[in-house]
Structures are given as structure tokens and as C-alpha cells.
C-alpha positions in Angstrom: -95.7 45.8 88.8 -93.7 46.9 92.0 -92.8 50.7 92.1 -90.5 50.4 94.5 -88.1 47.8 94.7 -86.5 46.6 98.1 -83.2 45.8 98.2 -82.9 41.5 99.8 -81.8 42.3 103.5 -79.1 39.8 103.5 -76.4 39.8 100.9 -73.7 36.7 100.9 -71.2 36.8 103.2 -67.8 36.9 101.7 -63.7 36.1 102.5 -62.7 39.8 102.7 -59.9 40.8 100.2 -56.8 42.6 101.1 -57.1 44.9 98.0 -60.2 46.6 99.5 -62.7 45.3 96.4 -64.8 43.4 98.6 -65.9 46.8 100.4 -69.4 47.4 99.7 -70.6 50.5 97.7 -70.7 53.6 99.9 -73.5 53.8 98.0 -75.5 51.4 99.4 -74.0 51.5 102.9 -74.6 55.2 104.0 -75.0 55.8 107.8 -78.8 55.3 108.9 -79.6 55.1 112.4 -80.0 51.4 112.1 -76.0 51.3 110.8 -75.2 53.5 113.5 -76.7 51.5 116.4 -74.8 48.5 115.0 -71.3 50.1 114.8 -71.9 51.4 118.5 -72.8 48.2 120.0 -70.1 46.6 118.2 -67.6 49.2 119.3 -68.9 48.3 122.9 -68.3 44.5 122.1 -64.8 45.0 120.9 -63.8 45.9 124.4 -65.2 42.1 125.5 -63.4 38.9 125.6 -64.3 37.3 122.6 -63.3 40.3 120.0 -59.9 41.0 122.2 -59.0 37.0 121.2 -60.1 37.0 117.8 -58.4 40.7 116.6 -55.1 39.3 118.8 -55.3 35.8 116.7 -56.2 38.0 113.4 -53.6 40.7 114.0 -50.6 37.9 114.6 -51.9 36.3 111.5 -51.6 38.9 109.3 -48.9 41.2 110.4 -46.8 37.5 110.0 -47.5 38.0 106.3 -48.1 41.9 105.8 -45.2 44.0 106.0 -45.9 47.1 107.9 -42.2 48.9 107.5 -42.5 51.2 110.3 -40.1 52.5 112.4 -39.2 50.8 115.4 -40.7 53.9 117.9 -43.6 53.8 115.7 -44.7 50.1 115.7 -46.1 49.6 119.1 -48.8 52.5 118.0 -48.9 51.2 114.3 -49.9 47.8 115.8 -52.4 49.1 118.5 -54.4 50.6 115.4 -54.4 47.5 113.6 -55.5 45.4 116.6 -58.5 47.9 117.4 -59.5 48.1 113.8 -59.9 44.4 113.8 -61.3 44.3 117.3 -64.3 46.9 116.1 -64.8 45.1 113.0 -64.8 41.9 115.1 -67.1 43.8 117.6 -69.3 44.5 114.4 -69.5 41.2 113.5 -70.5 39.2 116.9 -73.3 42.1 117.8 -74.6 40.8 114.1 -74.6 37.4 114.8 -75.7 37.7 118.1 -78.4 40.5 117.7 -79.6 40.3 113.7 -78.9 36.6 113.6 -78.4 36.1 109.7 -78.0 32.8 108.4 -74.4 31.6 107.9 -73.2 32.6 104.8 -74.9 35.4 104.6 -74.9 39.3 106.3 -77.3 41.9 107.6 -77.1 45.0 104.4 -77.3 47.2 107.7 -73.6 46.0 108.9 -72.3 47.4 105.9 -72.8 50.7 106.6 -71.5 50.0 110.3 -68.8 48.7 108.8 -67.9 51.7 107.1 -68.0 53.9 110.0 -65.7 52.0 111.5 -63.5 52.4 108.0 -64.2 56.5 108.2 -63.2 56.4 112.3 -59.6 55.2 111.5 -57.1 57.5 112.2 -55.3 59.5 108.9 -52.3 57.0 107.5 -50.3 56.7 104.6 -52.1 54.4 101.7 -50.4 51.0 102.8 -51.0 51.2 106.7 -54.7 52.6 105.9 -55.4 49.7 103.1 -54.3 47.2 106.0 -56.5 48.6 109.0 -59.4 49.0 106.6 -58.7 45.0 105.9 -58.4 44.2 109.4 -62.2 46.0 110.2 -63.5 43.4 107.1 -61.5 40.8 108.4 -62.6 41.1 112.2 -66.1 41.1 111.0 -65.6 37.7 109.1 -63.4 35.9 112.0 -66.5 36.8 114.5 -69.0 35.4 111.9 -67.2 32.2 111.4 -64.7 31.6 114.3 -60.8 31.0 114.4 -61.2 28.6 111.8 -61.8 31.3 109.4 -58.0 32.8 110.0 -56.6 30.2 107.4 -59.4 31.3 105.2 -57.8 34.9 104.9 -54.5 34.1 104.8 -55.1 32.1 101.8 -56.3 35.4 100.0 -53.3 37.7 101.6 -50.5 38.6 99.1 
């Protein structure tokens, strides 16, 4: 009889949803220093290469199907906070495959707790805007996982 159970360290990668239910349980994703190392070296990688060309590829993607209404002064800084939240999250997600090395298919529990820092390090926005970069952070993460051939993937899932 096991007293103390361990949680699997991997959990299945999924096709984040625009409606925010494929967030993981803050419960189970609380900062730890492990989750904190993560988000920083990702935040480092989304200043390289790579993560610049996937949030760009992401960003036009989505924002092609997503709405934003925004004013015209507004949407050049709208649209810089959407392409950082997906450059993080896609940060996030090649210091994961790169580092922790899960199988595909599947994710590191730890990123989700990086991930969620990322979520809480978004700047205050109305409901709409702030659903949207939270998606971006997910979706980043999932375009570095799986390459530009997972942009179809999403859009499929948009509204």
C-alpha cells in the first residue's frame, strides 16, 4: 500500500483551446523552483530565432481569425502583447523539448506551472484581449513542441 502517491511526471500533450479549458489546474501547477527555472529559461529563449518565427507565424494565424477591435492607436501595442505572449509560451515550450525532453505527445507537469507564470506576467486587459494572450502563451508552447505544422492544428479549434 503506497502512502503517498506521485503524480506521472508527463501528462499528454494537448491542442490548446481558445476558451481557456485546457489550462491546467492552478492547483496542480503552483510555482516551485523547478517551474520557475523553466519559465526563465524560456523567457530567455523567446528572445532567439526560433520562438520570434514561430509567435510571428502563430500571431498572423490567429489575429486572421480572432477579432481584436482595438482602436487603431492602440493595435500596434495590442499586437506587441500578443506576439510576446506567444513568443514566451513558445520560449517555454522549445527550453522543454530541448532541456526535459518528453516524448512527443506528451509534457513535462513542471511546464505547467511555468506556463502559468507566464499567464500571471501578462499585463491587466479587458476579458477578450486577456482570454486571447493567455491562448497565445498555450498556443506558443504547442507550436514549439510540434513545429509550424501544428498552426493548422489550432486554427481548426479557433471559433
Amino acid at each position: 500500500m503506497a502512502v503517498f502517491r506521485r503524480r506521472p511526471r508527463y501528462v499528454p500533450l494537448i491542442v490548446p483551446a481558445f476558451d481557456g479549458s485546457t489550462w491546467p489546474d492552478r492547483a496542480t501547477a503552483g510555482p516551485s523552483f523547478d517551474t520557475l527555472t523553466i519559465y526563465q529559461l524560456g523567457y530567455r529563449e523567446a528572445f532567439e530565432p526560433e520562438a520570434h518565427e514561430l509567435a510571428d507565424l502563430l500571431v498572423e494565424a490567429v489575429l486572421a481569425r480572432v477579432p481584436t477591435e482595438v482602436s487603431a492607436e492602440d493595435e500596434p501595442y495590442l499586437n506587441r502583447v500578443f506576439t510576446s505572449a506567444a513568443r514566451i509560451g513558445a520560449g517555454i515550450g522549445v527550453v522543454e523539448r530541448n532541456v526535459e525532453g518528453p516524448a512527443d505527445g506528451l509534457m513535462d507537469r513542471r511546464t505547467w506551472g511555468a506556463l502559468w507564470q507566464a499567464r500571471r506576467e501578462l499585463p491587466g486587459m479587458n476579458g477578450d484581449w486577456a482570454r486571447l494572450a493567455a491562448y497565445l502563451i498555450l498556443a506558443g508552447h504547442y507550436v514549439a513542441r510540434g513545429g509550424p505544422e501544428a498552426v493548422p492544428q489550432l486554427l481548426e479549434k479557433l471559433p
